[in-house]
N, C-alpha and C positions, 0 to 999 in steps of 0.2 A: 043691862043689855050690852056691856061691854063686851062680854064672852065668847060672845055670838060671832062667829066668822060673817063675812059678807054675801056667803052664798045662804044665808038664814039657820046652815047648821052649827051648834055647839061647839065653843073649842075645844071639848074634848072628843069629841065623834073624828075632829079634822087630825087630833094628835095620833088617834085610835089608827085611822087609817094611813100615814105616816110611820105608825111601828109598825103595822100587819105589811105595809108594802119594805120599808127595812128590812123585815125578817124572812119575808118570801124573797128576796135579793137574794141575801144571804144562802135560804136554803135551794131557790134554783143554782147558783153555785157550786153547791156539796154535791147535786145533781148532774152539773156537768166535770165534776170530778171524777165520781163514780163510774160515770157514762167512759171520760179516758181510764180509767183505771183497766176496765174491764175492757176496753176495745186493746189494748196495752197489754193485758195477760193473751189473749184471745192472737194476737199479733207474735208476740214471741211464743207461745205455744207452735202457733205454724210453721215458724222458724224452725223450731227443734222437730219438728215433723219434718219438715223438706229434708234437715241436713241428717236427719237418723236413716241412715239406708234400710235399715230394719225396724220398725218397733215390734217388741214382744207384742204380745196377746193383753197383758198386764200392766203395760205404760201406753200402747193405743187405745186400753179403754180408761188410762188417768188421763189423754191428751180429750179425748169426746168427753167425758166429764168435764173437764178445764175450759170446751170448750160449751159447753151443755150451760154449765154455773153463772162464765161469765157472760154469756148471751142472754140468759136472763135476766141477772143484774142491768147489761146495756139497755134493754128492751123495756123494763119495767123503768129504769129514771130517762129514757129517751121520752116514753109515752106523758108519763106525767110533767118534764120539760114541756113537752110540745103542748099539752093541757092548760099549762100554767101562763101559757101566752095568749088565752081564751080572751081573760078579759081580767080587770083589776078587782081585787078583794075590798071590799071594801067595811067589812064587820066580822068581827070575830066569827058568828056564826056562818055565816060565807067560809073564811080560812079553816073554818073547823070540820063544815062539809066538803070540803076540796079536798081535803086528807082522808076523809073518809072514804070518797070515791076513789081515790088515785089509790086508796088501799084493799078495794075491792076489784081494781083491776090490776093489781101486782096479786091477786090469789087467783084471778081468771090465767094469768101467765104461768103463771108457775102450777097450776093446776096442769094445763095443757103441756107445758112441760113435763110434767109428770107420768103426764099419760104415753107420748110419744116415746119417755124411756122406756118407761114398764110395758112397751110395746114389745121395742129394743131387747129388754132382757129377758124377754118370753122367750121371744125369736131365737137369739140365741143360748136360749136353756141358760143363762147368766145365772140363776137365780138358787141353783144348787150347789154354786159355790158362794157362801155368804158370808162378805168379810168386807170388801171395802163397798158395797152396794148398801149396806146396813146405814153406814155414815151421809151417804147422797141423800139418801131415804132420812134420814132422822133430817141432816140440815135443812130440806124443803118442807116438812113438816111443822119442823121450829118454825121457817119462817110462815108458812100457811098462819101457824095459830099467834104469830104475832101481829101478823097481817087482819088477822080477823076479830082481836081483841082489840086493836089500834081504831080499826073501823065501828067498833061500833060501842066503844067506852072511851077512849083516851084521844084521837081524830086529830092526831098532831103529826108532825115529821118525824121527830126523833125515832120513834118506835119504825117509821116507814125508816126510814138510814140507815136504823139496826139492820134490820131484815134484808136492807140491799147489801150490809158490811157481812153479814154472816153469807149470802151467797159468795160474795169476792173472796171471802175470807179460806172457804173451801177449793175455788176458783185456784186460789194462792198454794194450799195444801197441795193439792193438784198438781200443780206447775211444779213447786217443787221439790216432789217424788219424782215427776216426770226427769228433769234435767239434774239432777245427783244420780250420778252411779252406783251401783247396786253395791253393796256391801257385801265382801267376801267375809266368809265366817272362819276363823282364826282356829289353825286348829288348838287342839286341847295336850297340852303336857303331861 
């Protein structure tokens, strides 16, 4: 009976829940990274908004992208931060349902996101010219189906991080095309 903590549970249920609360440390962290990362692009995007006296037709709709990406990203590890401060994990199966939920509602976000573009580029006939809308549409996608594979087989973070790093990562793509100047084409000898 040595084993036994004093609150009558196993020392290893007490070790269990000591690594599950380590590791959710850990990963609400990567969550308030992400969270600056994307308030951070979202911030100098505006920037380059204010001081561009003009944006083309083609870098104001990379800056509403840049800002579309990284608002979801903020939004999706805001929610799940704010989730995370519920209440303590206390069994693997507890942290393995908490990722599963928090992965079901990064595909309710990004779903609605989705929607509100393809509202967007109905509205304005966007969708006849198909070349950087293709790449938006595949990265939400991507993340939808990792989002949903994460939920309901694998119920961990990693897969949820991927999915918040590929929206920043487009986010980032975004920005920038936004702030590099256009390349003039050389003429030909």
């Amino acid at each position: 009976i040595l084993w036994q903590s004093t609150s009558g549970r196993g020392f290893n249920s007490r070790r269990l829940h000591q690594r599950c609360y380590h590791i959710f440390m850990v990963e609400q962290q990567i969550l308030i990274t992400i969270a600056t990362i994307a308030v951070t692009l979202a911030g100098f995007s505006g920037v380059v908004g204010i001081f561009s006296k003009e944006l083309s037709p083609i870098k104001s709709y990379k800056l509403e992208t840049l800002l579309f990406q990284s608002g979801v990203a903020l939004f999706a590890s805001l929610t799940t931060l704010i989730a995370s401060q519920i209440g303590g994990l206390e069994s693997e199966q507890e942290f393995r349902l908490f990722w599963s939920i928090s992965s079901w509602a990064y595909v309710s976000i990004t779903v609605i996101a989705l929607i509100f573009a393809t509202i967007d580029i109905i509205k304005t006939e966007a969708y006849k010219n198909i070349n950087y809308d293709i790449l938006f549409y595949l990265s939400f996608f991507l993340v939808i189906a990792l989002l949903i594979f994460n939920a309901l087989y694998i119920q961990d973070a990693y897969l949820y991080h991927i999915a918040l790093e590929i929206n920043l990562a487009f986010a980032f793509v975004s920005f920038y095309t936004l702030v590099m100047p256009a390349k003039e084409k050389l003429p030909k000898k």
